[in-house]
C-alpha positions in Angstrom: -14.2 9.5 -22.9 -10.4 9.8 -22.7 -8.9 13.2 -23.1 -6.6 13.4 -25.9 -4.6 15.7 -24.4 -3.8 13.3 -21.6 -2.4 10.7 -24.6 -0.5 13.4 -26.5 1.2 14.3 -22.7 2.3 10.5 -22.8 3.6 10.5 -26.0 5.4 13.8 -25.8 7.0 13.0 -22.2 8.3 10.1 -23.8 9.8 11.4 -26.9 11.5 13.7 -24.4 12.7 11.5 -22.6 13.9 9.3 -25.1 16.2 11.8 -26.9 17.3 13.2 -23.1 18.2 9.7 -22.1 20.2 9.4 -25.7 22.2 12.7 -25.3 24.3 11.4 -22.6 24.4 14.7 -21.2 22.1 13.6 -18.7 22.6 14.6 -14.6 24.0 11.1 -13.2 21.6 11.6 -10.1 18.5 11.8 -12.2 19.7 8.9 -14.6 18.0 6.2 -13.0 15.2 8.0 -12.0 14.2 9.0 -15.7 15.1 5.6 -17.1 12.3 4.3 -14.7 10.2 6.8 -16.0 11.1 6.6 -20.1 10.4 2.7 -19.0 7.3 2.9 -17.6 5.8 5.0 -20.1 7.3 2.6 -23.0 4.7 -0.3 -21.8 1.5 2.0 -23.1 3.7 4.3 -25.8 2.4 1.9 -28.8 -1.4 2.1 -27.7 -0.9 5.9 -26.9 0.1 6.3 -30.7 -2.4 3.7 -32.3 -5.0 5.9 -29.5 -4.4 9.2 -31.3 -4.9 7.8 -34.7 -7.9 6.0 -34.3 -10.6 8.8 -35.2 -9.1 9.3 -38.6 -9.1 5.0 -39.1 -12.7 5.1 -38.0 -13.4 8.0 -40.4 -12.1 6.0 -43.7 -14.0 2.9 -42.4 -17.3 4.8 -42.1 -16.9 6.6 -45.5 -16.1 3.2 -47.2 -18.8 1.7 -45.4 -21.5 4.9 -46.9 -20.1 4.7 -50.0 -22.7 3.3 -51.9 -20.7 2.8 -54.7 -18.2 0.1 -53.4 -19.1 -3.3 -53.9 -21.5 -5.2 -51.0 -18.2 -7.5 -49.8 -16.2 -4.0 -49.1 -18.7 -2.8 -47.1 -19.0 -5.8 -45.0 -15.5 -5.9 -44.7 -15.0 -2.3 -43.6 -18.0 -3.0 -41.1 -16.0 -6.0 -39.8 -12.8 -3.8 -39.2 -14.8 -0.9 -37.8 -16.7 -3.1 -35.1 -12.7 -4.6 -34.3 -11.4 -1.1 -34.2 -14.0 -0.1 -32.2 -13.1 -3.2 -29.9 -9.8 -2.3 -29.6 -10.1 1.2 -28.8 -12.5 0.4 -25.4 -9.5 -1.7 -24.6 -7.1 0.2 -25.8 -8.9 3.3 -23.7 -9.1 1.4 -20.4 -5.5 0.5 -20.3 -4.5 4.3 -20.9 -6.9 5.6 -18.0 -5.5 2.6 -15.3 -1.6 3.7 -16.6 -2.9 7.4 -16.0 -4.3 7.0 -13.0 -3.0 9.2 -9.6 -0.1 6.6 -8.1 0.9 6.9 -4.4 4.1 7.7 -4.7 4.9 5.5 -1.8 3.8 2.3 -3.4 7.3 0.8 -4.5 8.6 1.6 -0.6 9.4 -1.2 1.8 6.9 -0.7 5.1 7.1 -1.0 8.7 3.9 -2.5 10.1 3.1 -1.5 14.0 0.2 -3.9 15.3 -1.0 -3.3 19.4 -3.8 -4.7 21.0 -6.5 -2.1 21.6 -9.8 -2.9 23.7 -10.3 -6.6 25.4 -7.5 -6.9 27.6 -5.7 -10.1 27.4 -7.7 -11.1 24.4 -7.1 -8.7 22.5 -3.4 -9.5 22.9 -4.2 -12.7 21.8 -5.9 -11.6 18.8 -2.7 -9.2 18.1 -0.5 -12.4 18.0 -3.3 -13.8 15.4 -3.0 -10.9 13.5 0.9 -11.3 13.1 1.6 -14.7 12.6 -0.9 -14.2 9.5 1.1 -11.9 8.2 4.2 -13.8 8.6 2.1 -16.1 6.6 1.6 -13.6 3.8 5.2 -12.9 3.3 6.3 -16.7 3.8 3.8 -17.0 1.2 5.0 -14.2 -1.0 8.9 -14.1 -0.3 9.2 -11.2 1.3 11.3 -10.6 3.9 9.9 -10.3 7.6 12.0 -9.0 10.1 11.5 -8.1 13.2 12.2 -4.7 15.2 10.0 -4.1 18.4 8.2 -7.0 20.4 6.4 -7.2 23.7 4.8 -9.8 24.7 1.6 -10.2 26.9 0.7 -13.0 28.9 -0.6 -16.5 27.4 1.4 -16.2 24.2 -0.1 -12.9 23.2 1.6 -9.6 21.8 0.7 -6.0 23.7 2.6 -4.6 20.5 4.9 -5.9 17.8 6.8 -3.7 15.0 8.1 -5.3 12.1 9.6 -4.3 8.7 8.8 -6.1 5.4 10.8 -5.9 2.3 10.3 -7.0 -1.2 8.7 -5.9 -4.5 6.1 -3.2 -4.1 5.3 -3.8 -0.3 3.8 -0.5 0.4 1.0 -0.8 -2.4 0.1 -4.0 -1.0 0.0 -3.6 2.7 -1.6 -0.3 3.0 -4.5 -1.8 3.2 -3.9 -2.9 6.1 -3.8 -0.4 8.3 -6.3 0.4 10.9 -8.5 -1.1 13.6 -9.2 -5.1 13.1 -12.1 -6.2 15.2 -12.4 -9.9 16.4 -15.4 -11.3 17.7 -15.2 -15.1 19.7 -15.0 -16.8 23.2 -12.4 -16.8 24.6 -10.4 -20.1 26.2 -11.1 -18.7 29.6 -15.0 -18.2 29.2 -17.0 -20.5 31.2 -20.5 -19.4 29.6 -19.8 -19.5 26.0 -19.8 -15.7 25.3 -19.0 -14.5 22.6 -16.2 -11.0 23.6 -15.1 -8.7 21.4 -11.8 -6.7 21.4 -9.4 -5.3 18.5 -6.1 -4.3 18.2 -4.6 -1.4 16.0 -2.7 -1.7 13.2 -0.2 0.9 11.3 1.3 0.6 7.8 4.3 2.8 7.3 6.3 3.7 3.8 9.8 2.7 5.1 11.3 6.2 4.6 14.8 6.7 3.7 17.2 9.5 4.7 16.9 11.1 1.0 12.5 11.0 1.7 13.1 12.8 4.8 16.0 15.0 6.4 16.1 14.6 10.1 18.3 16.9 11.8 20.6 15.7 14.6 19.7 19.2 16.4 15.8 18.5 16.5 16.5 14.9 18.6 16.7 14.5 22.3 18.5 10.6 22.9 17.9 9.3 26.3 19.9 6.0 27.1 18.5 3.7 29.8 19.1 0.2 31.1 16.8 -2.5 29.4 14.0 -4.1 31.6 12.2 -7.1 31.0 9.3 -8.7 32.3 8.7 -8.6 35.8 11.0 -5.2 36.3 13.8 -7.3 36.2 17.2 -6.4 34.1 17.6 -7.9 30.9 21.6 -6.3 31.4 23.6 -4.4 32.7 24.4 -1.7 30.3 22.6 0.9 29.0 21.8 -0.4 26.0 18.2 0.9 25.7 17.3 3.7 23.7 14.9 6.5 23.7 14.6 8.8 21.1 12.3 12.1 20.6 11.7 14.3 16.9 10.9 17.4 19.0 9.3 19.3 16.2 6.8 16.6 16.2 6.9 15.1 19.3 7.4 12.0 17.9 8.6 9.4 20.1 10.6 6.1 19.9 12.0 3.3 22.3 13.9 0.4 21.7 15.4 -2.1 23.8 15.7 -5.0 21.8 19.1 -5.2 21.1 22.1 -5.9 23.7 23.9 -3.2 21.7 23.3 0.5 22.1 24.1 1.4 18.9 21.7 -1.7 16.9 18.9 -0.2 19.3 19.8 3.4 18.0 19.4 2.7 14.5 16.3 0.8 14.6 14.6 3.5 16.6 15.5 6.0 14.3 14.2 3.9 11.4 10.5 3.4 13.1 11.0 7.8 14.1 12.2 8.7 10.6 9.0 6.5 9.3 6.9 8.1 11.5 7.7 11.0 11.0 7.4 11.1 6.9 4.0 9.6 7.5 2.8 12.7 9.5 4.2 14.8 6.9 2.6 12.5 4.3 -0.9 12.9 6.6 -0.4 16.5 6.5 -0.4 17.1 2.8 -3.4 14.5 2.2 -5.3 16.6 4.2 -4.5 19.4 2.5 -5.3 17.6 -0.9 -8.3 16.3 1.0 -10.3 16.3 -2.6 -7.8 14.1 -3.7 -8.9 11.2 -0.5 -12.2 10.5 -2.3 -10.4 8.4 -4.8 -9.0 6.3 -1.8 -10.3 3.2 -0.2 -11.1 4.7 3.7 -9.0 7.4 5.4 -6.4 5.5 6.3 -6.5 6.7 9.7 -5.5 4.3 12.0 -8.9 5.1 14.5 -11.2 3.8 11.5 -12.8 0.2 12.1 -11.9 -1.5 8.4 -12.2 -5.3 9.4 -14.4 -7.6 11.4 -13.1 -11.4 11.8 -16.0 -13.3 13.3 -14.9 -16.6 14.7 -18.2 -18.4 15.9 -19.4 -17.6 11.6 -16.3 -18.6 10.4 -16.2 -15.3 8.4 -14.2 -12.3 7.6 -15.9 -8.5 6.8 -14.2 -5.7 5.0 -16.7 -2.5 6.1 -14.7 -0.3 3.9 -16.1 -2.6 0.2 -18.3 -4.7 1.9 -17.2 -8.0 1.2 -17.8 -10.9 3.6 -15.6 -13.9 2.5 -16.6 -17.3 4.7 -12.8 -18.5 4.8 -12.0 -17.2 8.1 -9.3 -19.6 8.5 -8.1 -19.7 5.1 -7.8 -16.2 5.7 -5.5 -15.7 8.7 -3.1 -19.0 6.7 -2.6 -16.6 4.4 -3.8 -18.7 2.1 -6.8 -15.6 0.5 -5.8 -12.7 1.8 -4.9 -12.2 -2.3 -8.5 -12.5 -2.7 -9.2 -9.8 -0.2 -6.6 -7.3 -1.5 -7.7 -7.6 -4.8 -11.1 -6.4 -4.4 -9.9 -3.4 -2.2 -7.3 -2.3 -5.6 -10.1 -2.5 -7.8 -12.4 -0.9 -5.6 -10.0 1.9 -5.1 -9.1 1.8 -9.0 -12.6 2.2 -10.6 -13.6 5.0 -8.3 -10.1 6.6 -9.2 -11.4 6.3 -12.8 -14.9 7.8 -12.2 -12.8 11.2 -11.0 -10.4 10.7 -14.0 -11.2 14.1 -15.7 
């Protein structure tokens, strides 16, 4: 059952809004911030109304169905409209608990997504290079813009770490999913015996933070500028374009060299630190709401296995829901990682609506 209260807060926060919004008097920071908000609520604000007056419908149906005294067509007619009503309010009722479910507020951010190859050496750096290009795949796939900010590169083609932001509609909703360790099981190329190895590489989704999430001071960063190497030890140039910077309070720590320019390297290290750093802030406060991480699919953390894709099965295991999907390949095109994602929302959603009080 839906607490009414919870309805009348929706309908109330609207009205407010509503005549705030109409006043014009209205702080021009905050204006597009509430309109969002008077918005948002205005997609459920007609069911929230018809929800609140649909005891005293089904109390006239029900008495004109007990009347014995109105004719036999009546009473099958208010029978008809009391099962309907009774049909819409179930929907009606689900619709209001989804809109008032807990919402990360993160979920409309842009993310950065750090991938590096953990345990298996060289093929795990192999698998880390998988692991990208199918995400390049996703965003091809759902026009969202990939770019990238950190990449080094292992030998054979493979990736010891790549960084990369993505931006679009809604990206951090989607991608959070994502993050933690991705197992691979297969022979490698170089295995003479037909063994099957295992190795996994790391992955971290990041809200893209913004300077107005998060105030970094220039007082609490050490900047170290160095030459940029490449492979091999040997100079990329001869200026010291590299950067290396560190969020002493948190020890946080950046590098970036990708850039011939000082200042381009600057400002994408302190777009990864000033992400990392809201997402240990972020961490900190979860676990000080830790009631609140039963309603979330896994930790999060970045040390917790969530995936296994075996090669020699041709199949693809989420251990956080439980779902094997045999489309390994259709998996890493792209092609369903939908299919995946969907079942870990409405995982996440229904047990977010069994703690709905």
């Amino acid at each position: 059952m839906l607490p009414i209260d919870k309805v009348r807060n929706i309908i109330t926060k609207y009205d407010a809004l509503e005549k705030e919004l109409a006043s014009g008097k209205i702080d021009p920071k905050l204006f597009a911030k509430k309109s969002k908000e008077y918005s948002s609520l205005g997609e459920v604000i007609v069911k929230a109304r018809k929800y609140i007056n649909f005891e005293n419908e089904k109390k006239d149906l029900v008495n004109m169905v007990q009347d014995k005294s109105n004719d036999q067509d009546i009473i099958e007619l208010a029978q008809k409209d009391l099962s309907e009503l009774l049909e819409i309010k179930e929907k009606y009722e689900k619709d209001l608990k989804v809109f008032l479910l807990p919402k990360d507020e993160d979920d409309n951010k842009n993310a950065i997504v750090e991938i590096r190859a953990g345990t298996g050496g060289l093929e795990a750096s192999l698998f880390c290079a998988d692991l990208f290009k199918m995400y390049e795949k996703v965003c091809s796939k759902k026009k969202w813009k990939l770019e990238i900010i950190n990449i080094s590169k292992s030998e054979a083609g493979g990736f010891k770490e790549v960084i990369f932001s993505v931006t679009g509609n809604d990206i951090y909703s989607y991608l959070k999913y994502e993050s933690g360790v991705h197992r691979v099981q297969r022979i490698p190329k170089t295995e003479t015996q037909g063994r099957v190895h295992t190795s996994a590489a790391t992955i971290a989704v990041l809200p893209e933070a913004e300077e107005v999430d998060i105030k970094i001071k220039e007082s609490d960063l050490r900047i170290d500028v160095f030459r940029a190497g490449g492979p091999g030890g040997q100079s990329v140039n001869t200026t010291d374009s590299a950067v290396r910077i560190t969020h002493i309070p948190t020890g946080v720590v950046v590098s970036q060299q990708d850039e011939k320019s000082q200042h381009k390297n600057k400002a994408k290290a302190l777009k990864i630190l000033r992400s990392r750093v809201y997402e240990s802030e972020k961490r900190k406060k979860d676990q000080e709401r830790s009631d609140n991480r039963r309603s979330q699919i896994g930790s999060g953390d970045r040390s917790e296995r969530i995936r296994t894709y075996n090669f020699p099965q041709g199949r693809i295991t989420d251990h956080r829901i439980n779902l094997t999907l045999h489309k390994l390949d259709e998996f890493l095109s792209g092609e369903i990682h939908e299919e995946m994602n969907q079942e870990l929302r409405l995982k996440e959603q229904n047990i977010k609506l069994e703690n709905l009080n």
